[in-house]
DSSP file (Angstrom, degrees, kcal/mol; ACC not computed):
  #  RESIDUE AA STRUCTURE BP1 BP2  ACC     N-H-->O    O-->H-N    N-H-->O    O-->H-N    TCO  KAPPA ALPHA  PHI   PSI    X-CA   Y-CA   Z-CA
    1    1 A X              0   0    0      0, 0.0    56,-0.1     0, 0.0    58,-0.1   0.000 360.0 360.0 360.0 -35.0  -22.8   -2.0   16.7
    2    2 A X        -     0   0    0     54,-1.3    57,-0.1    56,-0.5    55,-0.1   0.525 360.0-144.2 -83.3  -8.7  -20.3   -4.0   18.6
    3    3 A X        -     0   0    0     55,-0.5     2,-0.8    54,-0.4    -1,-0.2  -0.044  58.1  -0.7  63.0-164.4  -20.0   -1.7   21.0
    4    4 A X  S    S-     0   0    0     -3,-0.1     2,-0.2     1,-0.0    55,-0.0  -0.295  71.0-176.6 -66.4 123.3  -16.4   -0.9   22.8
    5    5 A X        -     0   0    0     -2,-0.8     2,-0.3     2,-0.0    -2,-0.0  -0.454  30.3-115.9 -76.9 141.9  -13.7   -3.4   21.2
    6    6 A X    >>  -     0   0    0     -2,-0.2     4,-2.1     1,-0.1     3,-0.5  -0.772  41.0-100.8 -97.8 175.1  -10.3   -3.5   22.4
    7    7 A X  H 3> S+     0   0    0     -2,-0.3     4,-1.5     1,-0.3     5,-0.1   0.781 121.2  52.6 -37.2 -60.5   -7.8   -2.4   19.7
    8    8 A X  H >4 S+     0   0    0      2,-0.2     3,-0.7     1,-0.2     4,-0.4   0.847 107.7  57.6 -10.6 -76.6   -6.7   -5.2   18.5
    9    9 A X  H X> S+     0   0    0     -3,-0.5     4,-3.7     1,-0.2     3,-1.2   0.950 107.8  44.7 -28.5 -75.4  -10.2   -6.3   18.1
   10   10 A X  H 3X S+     0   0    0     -4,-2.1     4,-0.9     1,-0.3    -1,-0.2   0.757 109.1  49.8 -76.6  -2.4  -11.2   -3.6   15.9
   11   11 A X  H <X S+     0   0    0     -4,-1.5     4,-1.1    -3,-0.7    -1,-0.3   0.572 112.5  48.0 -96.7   4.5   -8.6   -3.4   13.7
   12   12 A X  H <> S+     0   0    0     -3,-1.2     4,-2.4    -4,-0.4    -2,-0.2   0.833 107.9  57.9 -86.1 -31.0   -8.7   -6.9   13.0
   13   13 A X  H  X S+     0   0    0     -4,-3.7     4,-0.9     2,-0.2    -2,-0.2   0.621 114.3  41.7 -72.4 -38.5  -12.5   -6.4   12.6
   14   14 A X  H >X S+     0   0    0     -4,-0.9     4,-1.0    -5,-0.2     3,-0.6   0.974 103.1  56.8-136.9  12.9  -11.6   -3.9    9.9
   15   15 A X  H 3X S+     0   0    0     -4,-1.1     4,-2.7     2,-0.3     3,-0.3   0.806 108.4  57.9  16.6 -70.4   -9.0   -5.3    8.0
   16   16 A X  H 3X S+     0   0    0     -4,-2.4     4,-1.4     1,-0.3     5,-0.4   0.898 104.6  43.4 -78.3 -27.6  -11.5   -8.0    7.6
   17   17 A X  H XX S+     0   0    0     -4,-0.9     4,-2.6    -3,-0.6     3,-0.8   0.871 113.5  51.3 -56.7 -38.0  -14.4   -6.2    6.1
   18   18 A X  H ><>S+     0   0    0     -4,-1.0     3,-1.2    -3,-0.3     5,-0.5   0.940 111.4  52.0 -69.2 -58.0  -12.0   -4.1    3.5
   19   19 A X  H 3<5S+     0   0    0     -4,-2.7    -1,-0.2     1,-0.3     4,-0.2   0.558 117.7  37.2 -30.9 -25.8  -10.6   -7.7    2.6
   20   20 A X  H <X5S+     0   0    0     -4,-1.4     4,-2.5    -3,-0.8    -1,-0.3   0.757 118.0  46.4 -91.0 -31.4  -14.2   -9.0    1.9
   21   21 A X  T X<5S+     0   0    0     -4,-2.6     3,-2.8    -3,-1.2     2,-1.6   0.771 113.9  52.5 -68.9 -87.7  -15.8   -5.9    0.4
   22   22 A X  T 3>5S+     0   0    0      1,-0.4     4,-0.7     2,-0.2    -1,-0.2   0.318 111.3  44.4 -53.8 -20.7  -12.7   -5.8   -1.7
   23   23 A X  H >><S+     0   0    0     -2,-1.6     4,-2.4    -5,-0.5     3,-1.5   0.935 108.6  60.9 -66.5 -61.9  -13.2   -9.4   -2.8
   24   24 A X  H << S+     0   0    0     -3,-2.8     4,-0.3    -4,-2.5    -2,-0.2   0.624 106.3  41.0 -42.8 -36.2  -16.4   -8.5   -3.2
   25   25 A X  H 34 S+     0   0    0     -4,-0.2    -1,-0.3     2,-0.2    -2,-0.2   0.747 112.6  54.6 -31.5 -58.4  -15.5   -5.9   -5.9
   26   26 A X  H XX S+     0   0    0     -3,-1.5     3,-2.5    -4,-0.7     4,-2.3   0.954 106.8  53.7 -74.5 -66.0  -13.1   -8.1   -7.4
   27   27 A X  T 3< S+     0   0    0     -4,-2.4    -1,-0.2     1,-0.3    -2,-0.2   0.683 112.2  41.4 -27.8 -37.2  -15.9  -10.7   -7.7
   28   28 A X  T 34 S+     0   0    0     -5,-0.4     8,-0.4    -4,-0.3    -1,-0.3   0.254 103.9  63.2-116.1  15.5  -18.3   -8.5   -9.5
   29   29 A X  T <4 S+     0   0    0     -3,-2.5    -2,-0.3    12,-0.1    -1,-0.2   0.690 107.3  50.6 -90.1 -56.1  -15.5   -7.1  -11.6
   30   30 A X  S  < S+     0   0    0     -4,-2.3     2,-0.5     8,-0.1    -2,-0.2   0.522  87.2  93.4 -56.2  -1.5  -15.4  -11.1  -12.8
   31   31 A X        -     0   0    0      1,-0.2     5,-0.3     3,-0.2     0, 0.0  -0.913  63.9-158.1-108.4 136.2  -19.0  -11.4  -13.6
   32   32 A X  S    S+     0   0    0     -2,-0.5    -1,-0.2     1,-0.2    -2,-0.1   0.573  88.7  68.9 -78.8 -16.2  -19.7  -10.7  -17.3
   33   33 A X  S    S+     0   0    0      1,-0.2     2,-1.0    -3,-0.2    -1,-0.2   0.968  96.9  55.5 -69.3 -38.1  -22.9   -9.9  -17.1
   34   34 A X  S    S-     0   0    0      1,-0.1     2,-1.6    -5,-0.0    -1,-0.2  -0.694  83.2-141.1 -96.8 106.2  -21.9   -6.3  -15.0
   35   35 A X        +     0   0    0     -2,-1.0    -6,-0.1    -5,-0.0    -3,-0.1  -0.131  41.7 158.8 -74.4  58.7  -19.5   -4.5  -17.3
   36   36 A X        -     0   0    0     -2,-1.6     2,-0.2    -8,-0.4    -7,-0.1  -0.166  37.3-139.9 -73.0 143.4  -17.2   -3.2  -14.6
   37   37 A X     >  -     0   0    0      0, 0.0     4,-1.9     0, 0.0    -1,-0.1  -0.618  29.4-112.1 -92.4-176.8  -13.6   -2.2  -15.1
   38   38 A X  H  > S+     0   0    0     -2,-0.2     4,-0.9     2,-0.2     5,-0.1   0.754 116.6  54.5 -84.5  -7.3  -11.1   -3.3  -12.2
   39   39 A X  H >> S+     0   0    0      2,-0.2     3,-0.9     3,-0.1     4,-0.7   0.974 112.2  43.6 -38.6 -77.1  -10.5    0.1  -11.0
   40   40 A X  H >> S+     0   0    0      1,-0.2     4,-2.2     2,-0.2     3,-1.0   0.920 112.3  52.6 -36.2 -57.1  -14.3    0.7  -10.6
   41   41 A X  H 3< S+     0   0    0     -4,-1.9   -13,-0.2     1,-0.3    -1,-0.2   0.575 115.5  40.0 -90.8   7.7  -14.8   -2.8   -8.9
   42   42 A X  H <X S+     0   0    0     -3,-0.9     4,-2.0    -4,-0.9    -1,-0.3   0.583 116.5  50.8 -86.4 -18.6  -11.7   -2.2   -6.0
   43   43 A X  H <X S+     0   0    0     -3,-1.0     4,-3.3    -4,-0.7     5,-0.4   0.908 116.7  38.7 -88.9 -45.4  -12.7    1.5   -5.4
   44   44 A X  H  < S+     0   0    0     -4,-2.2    -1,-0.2     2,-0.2    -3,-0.1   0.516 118.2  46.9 -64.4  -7.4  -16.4    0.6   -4.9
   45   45 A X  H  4 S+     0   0    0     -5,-0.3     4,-0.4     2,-0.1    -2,-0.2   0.830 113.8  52.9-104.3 -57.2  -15.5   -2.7   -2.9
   46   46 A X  H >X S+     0   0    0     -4,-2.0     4,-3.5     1,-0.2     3,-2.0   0.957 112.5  41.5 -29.4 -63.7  -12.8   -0.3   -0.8
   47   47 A X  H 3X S+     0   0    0     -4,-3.3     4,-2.5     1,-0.3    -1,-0.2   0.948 114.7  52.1 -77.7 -25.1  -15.4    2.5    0.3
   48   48 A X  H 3> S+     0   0    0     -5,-0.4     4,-0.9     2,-0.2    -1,-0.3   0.653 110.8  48.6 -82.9  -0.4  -18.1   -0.1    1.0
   49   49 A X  H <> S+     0   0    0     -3,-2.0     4,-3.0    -4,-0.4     5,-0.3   0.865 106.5  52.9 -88.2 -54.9  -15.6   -1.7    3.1
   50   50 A X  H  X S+     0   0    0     -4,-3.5     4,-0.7     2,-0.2    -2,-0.2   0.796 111.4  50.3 -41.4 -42.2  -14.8    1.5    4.8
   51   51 A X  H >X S+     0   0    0     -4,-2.5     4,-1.2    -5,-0.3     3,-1.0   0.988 113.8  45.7 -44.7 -69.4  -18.8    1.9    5.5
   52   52 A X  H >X S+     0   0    0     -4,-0.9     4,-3.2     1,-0.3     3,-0.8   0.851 112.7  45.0 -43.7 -69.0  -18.9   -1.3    6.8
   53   53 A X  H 3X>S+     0   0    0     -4,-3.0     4,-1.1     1,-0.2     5,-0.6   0.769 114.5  51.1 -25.5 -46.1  -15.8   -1.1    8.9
   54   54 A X  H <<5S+     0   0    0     -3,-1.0    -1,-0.2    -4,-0.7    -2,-0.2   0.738 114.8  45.0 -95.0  -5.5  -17.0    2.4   10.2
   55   55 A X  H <<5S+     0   0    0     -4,-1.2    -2,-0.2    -3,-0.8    -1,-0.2   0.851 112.2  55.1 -90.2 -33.4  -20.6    0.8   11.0
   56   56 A X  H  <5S+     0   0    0     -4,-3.2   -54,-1.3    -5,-0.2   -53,-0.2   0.786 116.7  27.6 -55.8 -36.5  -19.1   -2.1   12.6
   57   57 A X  T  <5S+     0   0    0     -4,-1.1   -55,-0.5    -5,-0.4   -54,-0.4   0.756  97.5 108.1-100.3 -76.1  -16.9   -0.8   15.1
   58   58 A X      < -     0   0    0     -5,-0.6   -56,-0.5     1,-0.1   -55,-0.5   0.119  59.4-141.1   0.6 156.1  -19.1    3.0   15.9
   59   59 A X        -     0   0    0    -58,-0.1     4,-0.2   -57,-0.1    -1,-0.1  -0.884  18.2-172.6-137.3  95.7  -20.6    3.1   18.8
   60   60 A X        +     0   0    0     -2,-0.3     2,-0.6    -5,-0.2    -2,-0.1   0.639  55.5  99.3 -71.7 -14.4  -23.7    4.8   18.3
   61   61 A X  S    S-     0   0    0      1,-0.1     2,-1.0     2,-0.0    -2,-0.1  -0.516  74.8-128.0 -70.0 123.9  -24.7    5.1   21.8
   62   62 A X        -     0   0    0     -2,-0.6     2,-0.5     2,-0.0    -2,-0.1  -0.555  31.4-167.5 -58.9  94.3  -23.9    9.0   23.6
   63   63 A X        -     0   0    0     -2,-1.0     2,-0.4    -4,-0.2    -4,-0.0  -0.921   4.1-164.6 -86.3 137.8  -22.2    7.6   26.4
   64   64 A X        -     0   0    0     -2,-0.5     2,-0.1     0, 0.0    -2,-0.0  -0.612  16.3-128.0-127.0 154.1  -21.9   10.4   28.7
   65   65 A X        -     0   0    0     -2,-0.4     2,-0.4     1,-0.0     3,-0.0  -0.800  26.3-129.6-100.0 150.1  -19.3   10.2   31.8
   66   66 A X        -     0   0    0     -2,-0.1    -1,-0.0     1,-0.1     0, 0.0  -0.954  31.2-100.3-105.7 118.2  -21.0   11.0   35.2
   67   67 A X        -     0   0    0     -2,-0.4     2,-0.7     1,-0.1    -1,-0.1   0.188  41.5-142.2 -36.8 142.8  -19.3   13.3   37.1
   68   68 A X        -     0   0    0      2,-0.0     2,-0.3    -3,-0.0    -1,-0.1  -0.798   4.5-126.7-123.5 135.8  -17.2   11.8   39.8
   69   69 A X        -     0   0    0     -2,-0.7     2,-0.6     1,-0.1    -1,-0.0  -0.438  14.6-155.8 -80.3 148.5  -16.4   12.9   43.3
   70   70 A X        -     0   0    0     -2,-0.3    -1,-0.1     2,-0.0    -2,-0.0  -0.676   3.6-163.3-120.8  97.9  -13.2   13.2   44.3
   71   71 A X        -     0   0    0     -2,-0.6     2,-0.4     1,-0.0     3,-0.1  -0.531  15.2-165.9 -67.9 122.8  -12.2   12.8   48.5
   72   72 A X        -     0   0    0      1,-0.3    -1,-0.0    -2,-0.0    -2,-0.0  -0.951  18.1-119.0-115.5 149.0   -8.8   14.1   49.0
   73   73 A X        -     0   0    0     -2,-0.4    -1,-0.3     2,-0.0     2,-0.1   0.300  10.7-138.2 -37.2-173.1   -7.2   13.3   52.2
   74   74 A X              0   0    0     -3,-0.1    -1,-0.0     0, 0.0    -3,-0.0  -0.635 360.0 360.0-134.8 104.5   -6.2   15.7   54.5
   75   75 A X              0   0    0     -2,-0.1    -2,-0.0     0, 0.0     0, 0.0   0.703 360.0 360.0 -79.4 360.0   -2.9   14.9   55.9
């Protein structure tokens, strides 16, 4: 989605998605209303982080390399 990142980038990029799905988890492990243990509400917060993460950074576009000519000298 972000297209090419440099490294750095994208592991800071997901780092922060696990850390907010995992919050996110955590969060709905605290609401009474949704009877969640905490096991359930980090494993589900984890893989929806890992989605996220793997949707964020992909680069769904085929990029295809164009061949390239190559001139060699002649000494």
């Amino acid at each position: 989605m972000l297209g090419p990142l440099p490294a750095l980038h994208k592991y800071l990029l997901v780092a922060a998605a696990l850390v907010v799905c995992t919050g996110i988890g955590l969060w709905f492990v605290a609401v009474p209303e949704i009877p969640l243990n905490l096991r359930v509400g980090l494993v589900a917060g984890a893989a929806t982080g890992i989605a996220a993460s793997f949707v964020l950074v992909h680069d769904f576009h085929q990029r295809e390399g164009r061949a390239v000519r190559v001139r060699r000298r002649l000494h």
